[in-house]
C-alpha positions in Angstrom: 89.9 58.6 27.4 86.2 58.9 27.6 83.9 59.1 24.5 81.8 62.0 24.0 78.1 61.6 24.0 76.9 59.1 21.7 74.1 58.3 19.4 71.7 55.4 20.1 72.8 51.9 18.1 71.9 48.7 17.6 73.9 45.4 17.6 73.1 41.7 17.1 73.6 38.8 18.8 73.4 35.2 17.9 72.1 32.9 21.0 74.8 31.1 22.0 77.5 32.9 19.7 80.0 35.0 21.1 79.2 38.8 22.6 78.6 41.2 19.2 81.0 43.7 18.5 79.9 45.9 15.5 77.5 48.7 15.8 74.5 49.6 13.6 73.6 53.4 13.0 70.0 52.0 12.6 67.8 49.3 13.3 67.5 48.7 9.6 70.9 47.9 8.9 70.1 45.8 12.0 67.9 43.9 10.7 69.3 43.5 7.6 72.5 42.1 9.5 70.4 40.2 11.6 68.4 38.3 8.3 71.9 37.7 6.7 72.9 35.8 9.8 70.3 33.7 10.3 70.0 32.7 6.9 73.9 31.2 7.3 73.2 29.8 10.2 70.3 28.0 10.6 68.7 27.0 13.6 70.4 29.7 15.4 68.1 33.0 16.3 69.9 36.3 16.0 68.5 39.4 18.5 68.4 42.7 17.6 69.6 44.5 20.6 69.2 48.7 20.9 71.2 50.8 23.2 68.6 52.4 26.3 71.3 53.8 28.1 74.9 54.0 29.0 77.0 54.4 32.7 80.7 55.6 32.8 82.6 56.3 35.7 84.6 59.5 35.5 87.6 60.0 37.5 89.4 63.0 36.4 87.5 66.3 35.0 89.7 69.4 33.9 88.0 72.9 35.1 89.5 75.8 32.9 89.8 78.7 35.2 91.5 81.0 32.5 90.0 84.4 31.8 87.7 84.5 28.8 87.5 87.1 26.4 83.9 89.3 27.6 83.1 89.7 24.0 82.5 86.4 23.5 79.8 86.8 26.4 77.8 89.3 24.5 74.5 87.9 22.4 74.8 89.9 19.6 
């Protein structure tokens, strides 16, 4: 199932590690994760990387046709 719209994060990679898998709610926490690596791995430069976008094919979309209640269609 597709996700829902999502809030902009931020993950880090190591060059030359493997592909990063958790997500940071900010760039802080980013960065914090980011120092912490590097200072277990020296030598090795850690990237903060922030989401700029997002593509998702969709194949199936559900249209509900049933009959709404008109009260709900009035603004006050």
């Amino acid at each position: 199932m597709a996700e829902q719209h999502q809030a902009k994060f931020w993950m880090v990679y190591g060059m030359g590690q493997g592909a990063p898998v958790a997500r940071h709610k900010t760039f802080d926490s980013a960065r914090i994760e980011a120092e912490r690596l590097a200072r277990i791995a020296p030598g090795t430069r850690f990237y903060i990387l922030e989401t700029v976008g997002a593509a998702e094919k969709v194949d199936v979309q559900f249209i509900d046709l049933r009959s709404r209640d008109l009260d709900d269609l009035i603004p006050f």
